[in-house]
ROKE-695815 format. One record per atom (N, C-alpha, C): residue number from 1; atom name; y, z, x. Coordinates in pm, whole numbers, plus 32768, in hexadecimal, padded with zeros to 4 digits. Layout:
<atoms>
+-----+----+------+------+------+
|   k |  a |    v |    w |    u |
+-----+----+------+------+------+
| NUM | CA |    Y |    Z |    X |
...
+-----+----+------+------+------+
</atoms>
This chain:
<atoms>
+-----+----+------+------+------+
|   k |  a |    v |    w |    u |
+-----+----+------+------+------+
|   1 |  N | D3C8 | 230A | A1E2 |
|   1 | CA | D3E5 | 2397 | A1E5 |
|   1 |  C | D375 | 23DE | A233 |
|   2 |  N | D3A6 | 243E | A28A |
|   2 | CA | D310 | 247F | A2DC |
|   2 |  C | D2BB | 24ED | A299 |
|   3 |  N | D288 | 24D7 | A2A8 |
|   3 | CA | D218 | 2563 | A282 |
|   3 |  C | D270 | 25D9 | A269 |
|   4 |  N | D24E | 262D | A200 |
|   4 | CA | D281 | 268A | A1CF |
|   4 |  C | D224 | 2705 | A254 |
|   5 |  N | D264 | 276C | A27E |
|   5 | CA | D22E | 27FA | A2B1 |
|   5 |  C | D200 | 2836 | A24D |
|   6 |  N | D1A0 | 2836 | A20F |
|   6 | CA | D19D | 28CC | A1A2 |
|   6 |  C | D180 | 2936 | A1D9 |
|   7 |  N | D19F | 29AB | A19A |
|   7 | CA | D181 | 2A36 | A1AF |
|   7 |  C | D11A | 2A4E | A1E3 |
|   8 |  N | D106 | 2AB6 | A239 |
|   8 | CA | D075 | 2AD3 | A292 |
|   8 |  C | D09D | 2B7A | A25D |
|   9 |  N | D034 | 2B95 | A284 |
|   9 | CA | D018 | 2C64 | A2B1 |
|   9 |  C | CFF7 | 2C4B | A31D |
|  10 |  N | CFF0 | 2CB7 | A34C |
|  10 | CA | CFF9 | 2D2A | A3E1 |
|  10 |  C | CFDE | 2D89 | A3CC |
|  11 |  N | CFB8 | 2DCF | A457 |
|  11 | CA | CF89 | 2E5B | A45F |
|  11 |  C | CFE8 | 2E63 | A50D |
|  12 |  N | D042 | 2EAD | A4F9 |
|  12 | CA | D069 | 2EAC | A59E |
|  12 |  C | D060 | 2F47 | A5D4 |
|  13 |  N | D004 | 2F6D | A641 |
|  13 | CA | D036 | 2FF4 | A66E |
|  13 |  C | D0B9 | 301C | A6C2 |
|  14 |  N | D0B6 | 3094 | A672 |
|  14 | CA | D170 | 30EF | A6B2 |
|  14 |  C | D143 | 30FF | A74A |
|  15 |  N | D187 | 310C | A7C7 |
|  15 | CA | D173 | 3121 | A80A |
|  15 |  C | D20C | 3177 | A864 |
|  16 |  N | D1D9 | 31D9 | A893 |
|  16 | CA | D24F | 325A | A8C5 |
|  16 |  C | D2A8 | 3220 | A8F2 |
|  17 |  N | D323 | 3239 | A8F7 |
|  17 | CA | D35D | 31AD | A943 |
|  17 |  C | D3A6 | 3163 | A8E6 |
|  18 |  N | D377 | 3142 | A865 |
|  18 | CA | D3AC | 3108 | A837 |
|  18 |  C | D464 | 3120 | A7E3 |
|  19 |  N | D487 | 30C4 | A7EA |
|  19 | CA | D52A | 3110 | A7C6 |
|  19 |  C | D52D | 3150 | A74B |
|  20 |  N | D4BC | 3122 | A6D0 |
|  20 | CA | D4F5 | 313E | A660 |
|  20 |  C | D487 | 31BD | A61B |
|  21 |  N | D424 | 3201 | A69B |
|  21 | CA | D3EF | 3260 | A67E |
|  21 |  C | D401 | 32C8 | A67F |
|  22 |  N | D420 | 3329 | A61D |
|  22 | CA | D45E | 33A7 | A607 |
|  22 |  C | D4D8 | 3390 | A593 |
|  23 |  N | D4E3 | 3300 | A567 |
|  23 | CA | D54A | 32ED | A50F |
|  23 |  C | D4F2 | 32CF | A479 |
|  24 |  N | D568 | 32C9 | A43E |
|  24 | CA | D514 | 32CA | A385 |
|  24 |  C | D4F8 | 3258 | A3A1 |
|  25 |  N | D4B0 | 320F | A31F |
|  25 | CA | D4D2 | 317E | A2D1 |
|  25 |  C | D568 | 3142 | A2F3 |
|  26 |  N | D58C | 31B6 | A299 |
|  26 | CA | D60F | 3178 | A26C |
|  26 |  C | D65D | 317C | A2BD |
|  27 |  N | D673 | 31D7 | A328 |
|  27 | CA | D6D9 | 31D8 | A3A1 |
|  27 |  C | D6A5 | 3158 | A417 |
|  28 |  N | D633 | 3147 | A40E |
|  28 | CA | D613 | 30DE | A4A6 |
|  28 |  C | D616 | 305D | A461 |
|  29 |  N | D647 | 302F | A40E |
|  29 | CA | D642 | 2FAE | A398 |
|  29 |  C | D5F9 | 2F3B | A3DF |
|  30 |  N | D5AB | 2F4C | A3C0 |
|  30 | CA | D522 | 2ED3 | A3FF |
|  30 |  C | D52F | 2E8E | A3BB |
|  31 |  N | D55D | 2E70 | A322 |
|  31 | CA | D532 | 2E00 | A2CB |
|  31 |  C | D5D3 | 2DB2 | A303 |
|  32 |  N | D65B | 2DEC | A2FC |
|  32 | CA | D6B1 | 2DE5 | A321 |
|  32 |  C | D6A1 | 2D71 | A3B8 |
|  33 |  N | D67E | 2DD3 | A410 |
|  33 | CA | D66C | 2D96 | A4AB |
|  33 |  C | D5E4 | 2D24 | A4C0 |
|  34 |  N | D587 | 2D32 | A47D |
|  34 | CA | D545 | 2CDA | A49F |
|  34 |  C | D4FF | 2C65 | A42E |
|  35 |  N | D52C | 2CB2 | A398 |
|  35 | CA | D502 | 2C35 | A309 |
|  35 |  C | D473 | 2C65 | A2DE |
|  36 |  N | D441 | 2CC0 | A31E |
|  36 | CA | D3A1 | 2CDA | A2FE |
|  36 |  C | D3B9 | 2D45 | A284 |
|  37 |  N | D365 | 2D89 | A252 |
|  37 | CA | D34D | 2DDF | A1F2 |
|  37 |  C | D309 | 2E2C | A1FB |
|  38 |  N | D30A | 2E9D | A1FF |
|  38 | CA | D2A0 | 2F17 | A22B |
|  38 |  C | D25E | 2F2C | A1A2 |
|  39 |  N | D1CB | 2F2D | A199 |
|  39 | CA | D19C | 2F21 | A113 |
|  39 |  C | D128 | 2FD3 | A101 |
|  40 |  N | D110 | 2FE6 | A1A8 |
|  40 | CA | D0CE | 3069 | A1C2 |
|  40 |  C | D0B9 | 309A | A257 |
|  41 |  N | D0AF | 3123 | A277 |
|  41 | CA | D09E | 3164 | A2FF |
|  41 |  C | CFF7 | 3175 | A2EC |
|  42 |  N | CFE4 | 317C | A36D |
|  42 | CA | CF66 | 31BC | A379 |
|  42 |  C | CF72 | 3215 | A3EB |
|  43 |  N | CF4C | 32A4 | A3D9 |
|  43 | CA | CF5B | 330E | A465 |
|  43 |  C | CEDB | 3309 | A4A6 |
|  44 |  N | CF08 | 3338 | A4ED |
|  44 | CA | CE84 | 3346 | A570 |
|  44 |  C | CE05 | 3375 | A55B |
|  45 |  N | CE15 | 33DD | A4E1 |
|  45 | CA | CD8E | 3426 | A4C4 |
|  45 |  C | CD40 | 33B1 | A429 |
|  46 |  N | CD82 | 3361 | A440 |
|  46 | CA | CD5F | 3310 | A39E |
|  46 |  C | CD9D | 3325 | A32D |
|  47 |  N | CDE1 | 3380 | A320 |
|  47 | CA | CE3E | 33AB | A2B9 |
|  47 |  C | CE50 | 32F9 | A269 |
|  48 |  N | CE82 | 32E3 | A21F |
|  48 | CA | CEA7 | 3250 | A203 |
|  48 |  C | CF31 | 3271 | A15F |
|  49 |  N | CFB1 | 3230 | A16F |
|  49 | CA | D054 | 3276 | A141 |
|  49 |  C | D044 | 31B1 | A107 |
|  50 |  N | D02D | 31C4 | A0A6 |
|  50 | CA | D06A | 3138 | A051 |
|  50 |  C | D0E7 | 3169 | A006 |
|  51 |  N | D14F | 30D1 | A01F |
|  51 | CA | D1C6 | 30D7 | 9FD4 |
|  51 |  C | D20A | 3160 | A038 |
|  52 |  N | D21B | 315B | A0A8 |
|  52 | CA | D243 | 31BF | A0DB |
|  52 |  C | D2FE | 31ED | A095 |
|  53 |  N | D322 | 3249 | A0AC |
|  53 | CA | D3A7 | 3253 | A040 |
|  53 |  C | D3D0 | 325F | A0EF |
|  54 |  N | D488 | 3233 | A0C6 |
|  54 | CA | D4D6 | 320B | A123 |
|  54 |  C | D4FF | 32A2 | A188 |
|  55 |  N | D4C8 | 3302 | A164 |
|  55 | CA | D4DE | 337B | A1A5 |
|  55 |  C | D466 | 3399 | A217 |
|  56 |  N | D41B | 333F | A22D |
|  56 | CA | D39D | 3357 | A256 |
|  56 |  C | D3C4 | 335A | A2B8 |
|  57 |  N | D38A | 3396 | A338 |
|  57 | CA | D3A7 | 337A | A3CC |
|  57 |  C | D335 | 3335 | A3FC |
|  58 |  N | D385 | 32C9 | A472 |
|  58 | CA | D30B | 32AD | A4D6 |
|  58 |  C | D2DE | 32F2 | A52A |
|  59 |  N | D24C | 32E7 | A553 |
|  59 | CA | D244 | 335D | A5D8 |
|  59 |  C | D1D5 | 32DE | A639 |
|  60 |  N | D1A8 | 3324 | A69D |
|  60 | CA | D173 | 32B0 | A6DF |
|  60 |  C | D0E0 | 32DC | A6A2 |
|  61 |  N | D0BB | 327E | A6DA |
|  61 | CA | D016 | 327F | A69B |
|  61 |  C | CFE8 | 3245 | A609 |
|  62 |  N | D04A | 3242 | A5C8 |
|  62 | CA | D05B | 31F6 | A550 |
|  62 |  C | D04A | 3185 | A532 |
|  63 |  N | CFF3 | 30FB | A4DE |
|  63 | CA | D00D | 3091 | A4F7 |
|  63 |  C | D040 | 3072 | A461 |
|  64 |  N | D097 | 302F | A48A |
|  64 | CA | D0F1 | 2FEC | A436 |
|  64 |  C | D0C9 | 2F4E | A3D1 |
|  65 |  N | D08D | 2F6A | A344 |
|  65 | CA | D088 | 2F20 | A311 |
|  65 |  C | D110 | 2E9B | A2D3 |
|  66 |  N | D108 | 2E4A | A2CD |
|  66 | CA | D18B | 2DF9 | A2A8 |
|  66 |  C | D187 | 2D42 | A271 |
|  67 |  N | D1A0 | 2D3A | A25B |
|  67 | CA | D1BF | 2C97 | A216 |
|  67 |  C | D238 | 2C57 | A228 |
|  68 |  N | D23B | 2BD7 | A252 |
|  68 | CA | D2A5 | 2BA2 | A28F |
|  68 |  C | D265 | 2B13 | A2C0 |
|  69 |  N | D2D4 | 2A8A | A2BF |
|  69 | CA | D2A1 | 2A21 | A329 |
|  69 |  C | D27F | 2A5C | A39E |
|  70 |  N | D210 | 29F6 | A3E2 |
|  70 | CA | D211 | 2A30 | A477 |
|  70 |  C | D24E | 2A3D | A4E6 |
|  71 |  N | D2EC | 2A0A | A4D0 |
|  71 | CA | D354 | 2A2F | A528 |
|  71 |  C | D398 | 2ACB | A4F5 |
|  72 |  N | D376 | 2AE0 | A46E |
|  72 | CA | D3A1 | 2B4D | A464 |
|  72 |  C | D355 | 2BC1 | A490 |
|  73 |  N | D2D2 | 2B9F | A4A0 |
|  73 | CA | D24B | 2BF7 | A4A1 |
|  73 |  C | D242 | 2C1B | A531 |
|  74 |  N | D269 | 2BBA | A56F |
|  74 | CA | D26D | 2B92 | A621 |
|  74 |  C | D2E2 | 2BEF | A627 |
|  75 |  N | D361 | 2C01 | A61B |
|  75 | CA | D3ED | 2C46 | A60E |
|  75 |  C | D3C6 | 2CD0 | A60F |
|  76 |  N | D37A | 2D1F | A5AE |
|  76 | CA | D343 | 2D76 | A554 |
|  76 |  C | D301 | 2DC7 | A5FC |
|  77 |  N | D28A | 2D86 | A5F9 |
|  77 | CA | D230 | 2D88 | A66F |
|  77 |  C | D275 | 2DB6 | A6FD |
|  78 |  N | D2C1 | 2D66 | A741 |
|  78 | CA | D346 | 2D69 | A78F |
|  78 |  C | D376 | 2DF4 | A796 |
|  79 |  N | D3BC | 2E0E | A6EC |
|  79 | CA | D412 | 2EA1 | A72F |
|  79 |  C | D380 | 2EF3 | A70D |
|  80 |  N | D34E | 2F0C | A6A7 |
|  80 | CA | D2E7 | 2F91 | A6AC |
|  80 |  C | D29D | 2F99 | A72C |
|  81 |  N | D265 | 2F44 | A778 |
|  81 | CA | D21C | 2F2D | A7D6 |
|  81 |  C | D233 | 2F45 | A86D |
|  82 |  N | D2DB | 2F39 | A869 |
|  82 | CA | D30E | 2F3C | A8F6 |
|  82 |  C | D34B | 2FD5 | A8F5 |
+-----+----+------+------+------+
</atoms>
């Protein structure tokens, strides 16, 4: 049997551009689209949003805390990033 992936964290920054910035949690479904878990935001000025609630919006400048294998984490990374 191969090696199990376990769960990693991340920190990924939002970047303008990205498709799912300006959308909630719950409308851009990241856990949905990519298997990761958003666990907290961090804004630009340091602010720091644990357990963010599904109404939250992304904005850019934000980095995105999350948990997930690292194909999910890599996925995660992908859309916030591009």
């Amino acid at each position: 049997m191969p090696p199990r992936s376990w769960p990693r964290s991340t920190a990924t920054p939002g970047v303008a551009g990205s498709p799912v910035l300006g959308e909630s949690l719950r409308s851009a479904h990241l856990r949905d689209r990519t298997g990761a878990l958003v666990l907290a935001l961090r804004d630009g000025d340091g602010a720091f949003h644990t357990n963010p609630s599904a109404d939250t919006e992304l904005r850019a400048g934000q980095v995105v805390s999350a948990i997930g294998t690292p194909a999910e984490l890599a996925a995660l990374a992908r859309l916030v990033a591009t």
